[in-house]
C-alpha angles and dihedrals in degrees: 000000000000103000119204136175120232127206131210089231083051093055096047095045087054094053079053097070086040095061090039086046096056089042093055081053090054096055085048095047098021111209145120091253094070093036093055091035079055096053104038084050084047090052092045086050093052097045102033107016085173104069078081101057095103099053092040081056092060090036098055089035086051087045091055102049092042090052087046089051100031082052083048107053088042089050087057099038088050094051092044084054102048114004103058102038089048094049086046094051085047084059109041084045088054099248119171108156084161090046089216092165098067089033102116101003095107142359111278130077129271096214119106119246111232111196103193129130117214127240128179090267091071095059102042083063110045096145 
């Protein structure tokens, strides 16, 4: 069971889009029957902003699931985009900054020697 705390704010903030919800209906549908639902549900928010807890739980739990799965989504496009073709031009081009072609093939090491001897300069710089 997926447990969730509710605030009042929360609540409130939910029977909100609700009123706002209803008037955008009435400028859709005009008549008095959506302008005076909208009210009534607007006084009801503003007394008892509770009556709404159950709804504002879906709502926030539907929010949640929806942001995982949108961030998601965006993470993969993203990496389809860029990632991948970067990672496939390195390659054509020739690219092998690892050198994993020639790792474990003999006996020496495939890490550069750098000979360079530090001075102040290079720290005051790191960046």
């Amino acid at each position: 069971m997926i447990t969730q705390k509710i605030s009042k704010e929360q609540c409130s903030g939910f029977g909100q889009v609700c009123v706002l919800f209803l008037l955008l209906l009435s400028l859709l549908h005009p008549g008095k029957a959506w302008v005076l639902a909208s009210g009534l549900l607007l006084l009801v928010n503003i007394l008892v902003p509770l009556v709404f807890y159950p709804f504002a739980w879906v709502w926030f739990l539907l929010g949640k699931w929806l942001g995982n799965i949108t961030s998601s989504v965006i993470l993969s496009i993203i990496f389809l985009i860029v990632v991948i073709p970067v990672g496939l031009i390195r390659k054509m081009r020739g690219k092998n900054p690892l050198r994993l072609s020639v790792f474990k093939k003999g006996k020496h090491s495939v890490f550069t020697d750098r000979h360079h001897e530090f001075v102040a300069e290079d720290l005051k710089h790191g960046f």
